[in-house]
C-alpha positions in Angstrom: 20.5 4.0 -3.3 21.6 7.2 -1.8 20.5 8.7 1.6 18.0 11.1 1.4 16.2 13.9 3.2 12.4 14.9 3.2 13.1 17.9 1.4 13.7 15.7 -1.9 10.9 13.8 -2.0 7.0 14.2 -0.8 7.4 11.6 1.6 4.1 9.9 3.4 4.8 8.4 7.0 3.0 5.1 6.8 4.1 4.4 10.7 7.1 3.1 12.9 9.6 0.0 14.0 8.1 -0.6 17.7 10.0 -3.5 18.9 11.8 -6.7 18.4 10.7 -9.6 17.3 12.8 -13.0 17.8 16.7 -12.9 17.3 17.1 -12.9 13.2 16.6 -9.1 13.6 12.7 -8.8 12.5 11.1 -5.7 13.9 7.5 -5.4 15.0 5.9 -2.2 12.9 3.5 -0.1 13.9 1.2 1.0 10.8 -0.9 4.5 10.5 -2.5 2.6 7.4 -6.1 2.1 7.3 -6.0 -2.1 7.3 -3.3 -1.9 9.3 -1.2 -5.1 7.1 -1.8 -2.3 4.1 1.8 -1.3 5.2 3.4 -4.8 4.1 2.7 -3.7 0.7 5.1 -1.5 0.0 7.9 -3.5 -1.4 10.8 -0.5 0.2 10.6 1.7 3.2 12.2 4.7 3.6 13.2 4.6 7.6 14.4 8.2 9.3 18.0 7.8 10.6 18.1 11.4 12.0 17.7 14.2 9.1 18.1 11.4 7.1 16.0 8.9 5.0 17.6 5.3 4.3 15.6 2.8 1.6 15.4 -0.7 3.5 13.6 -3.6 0.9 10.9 -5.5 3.0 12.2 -8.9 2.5 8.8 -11.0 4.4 6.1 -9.2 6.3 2.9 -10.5 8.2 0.5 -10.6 11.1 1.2 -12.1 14.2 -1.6 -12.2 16.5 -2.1 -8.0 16.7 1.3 -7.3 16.1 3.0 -6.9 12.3 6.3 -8.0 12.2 8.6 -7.4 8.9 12.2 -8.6 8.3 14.1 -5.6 6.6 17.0 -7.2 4.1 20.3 -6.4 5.4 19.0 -6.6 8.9 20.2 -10.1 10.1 20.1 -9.9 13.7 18.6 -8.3 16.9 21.1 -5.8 17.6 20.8 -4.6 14.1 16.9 -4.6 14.3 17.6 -2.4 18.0 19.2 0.0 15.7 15.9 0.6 14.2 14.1 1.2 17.1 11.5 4.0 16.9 12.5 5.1 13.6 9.7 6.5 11.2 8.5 4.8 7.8 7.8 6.4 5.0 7.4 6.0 1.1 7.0 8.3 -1.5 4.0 10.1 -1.9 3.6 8.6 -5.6 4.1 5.0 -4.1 0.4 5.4 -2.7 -3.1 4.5 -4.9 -5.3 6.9 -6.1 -8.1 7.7 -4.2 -11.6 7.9 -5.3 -12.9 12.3 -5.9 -13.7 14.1 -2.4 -11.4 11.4 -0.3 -8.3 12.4 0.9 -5.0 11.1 2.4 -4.3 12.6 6.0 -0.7 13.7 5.0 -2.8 15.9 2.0 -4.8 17.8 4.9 -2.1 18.2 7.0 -0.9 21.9 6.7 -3.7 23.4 5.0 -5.4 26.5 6.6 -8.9 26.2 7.9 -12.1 28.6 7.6 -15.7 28.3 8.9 -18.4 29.8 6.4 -18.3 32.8 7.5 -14.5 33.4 6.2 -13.0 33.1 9.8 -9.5 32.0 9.7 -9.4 29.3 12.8 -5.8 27.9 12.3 -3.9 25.5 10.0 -4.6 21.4 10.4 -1.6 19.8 12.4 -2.3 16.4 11.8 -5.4 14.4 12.5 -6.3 11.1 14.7 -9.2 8.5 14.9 -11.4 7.9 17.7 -13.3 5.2 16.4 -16.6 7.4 16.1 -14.8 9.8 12.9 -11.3 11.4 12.6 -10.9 14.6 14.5 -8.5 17.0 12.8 -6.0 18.9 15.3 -6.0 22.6 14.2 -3.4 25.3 15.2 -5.3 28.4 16.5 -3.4 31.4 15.4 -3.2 32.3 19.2 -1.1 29.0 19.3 -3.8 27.2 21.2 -5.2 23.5 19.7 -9.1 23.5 18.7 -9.8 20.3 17.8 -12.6 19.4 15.0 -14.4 16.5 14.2 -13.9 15.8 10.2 -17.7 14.9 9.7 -17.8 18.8 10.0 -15.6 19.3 7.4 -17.3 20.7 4.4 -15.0 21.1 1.2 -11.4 20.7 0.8 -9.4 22.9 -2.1 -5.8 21.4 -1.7 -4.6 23.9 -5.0 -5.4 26.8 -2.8 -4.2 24.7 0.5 -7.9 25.6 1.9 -10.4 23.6 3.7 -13.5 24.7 5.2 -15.5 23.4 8.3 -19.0 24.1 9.7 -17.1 25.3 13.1 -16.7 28.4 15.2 -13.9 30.1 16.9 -16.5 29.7 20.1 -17.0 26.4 20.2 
């Protein structure tokens, strides 16, 4: 298959290659799924080389201890693997399950612009993180500066009109 760019596909970053792992060129993966082993089952990932995406097959993939570690098929040793090194993974957007009505994928939130009740534009979502108490979204003031919002305050989500709303203000 072909190289190709993000800008062809809806791709969905499902994490990164963070190390090496013994000399036969596996990689040790770190995964933005939820379990994080959800990752090893994704038969291809899509690995940014640059402005490029590349497909790599996922030949064997497990846990060991708190790491993952995958071996990639036409990566046979560890100077290959080094290659690889802080690349992103990605797949398809269509590659991922359905999700049950009013739950969302982070990467669908991402870029949508955000209002309070009262109609106030405070920014566009950036991209979100976990603190182990709820995800906090990371919103981009219009004055450039970061407000940062706790998703439990989130109250409806319109991702046709690119629109979500949060019990939030400017003040805060």
């Amino acid at each position: 298959m072909s190289a190709a760019t993000p800008a062809d596909a809806a791709w969905v970053v499902l994490g990164r290659i963070e190390g090496l792992y013994g000399v036969a060129g596996m990689v040790k993966v770190y995964s933005f799924t939820d379990a994080r082993a959800d990752i090893l089952r994704y038969p291809q990932w899509w690995l940014q080389q640059g402005r490029d995406w590349r497909p790599y097959r996922v030949a064997m993939g497990r846990q060991q201890g708190k790491t993952l570690v995958a071996q990639l098929e036409g990566v046979v040793d560890r100077e290959q693997a080094r290659a690889l090194l802080g690349q992103t993974i990605a797949v398809p957007r269509e590659q991922l399950p359905p999700l049950p009505p009013g739950e969302y994928y982070w990467s669908q939130l991402e870029g949508l612009q955000v209002y309070n009740p009262q109609g106030q534009h405070l920014g566009q979502v950036d991209h979100l993180f976990e603190t182990g108490a709820n995800d906090v979204l990371v919103v981009r003031a219009v004055d450039g500066s970061e407000i940062l919002i706790p998703y439990t305050v989130v109250q409806a989500v319109d991702l046709a009109a690119g629109r979500l709303e949060a019990d939030w203000q400017l003040d805060y």
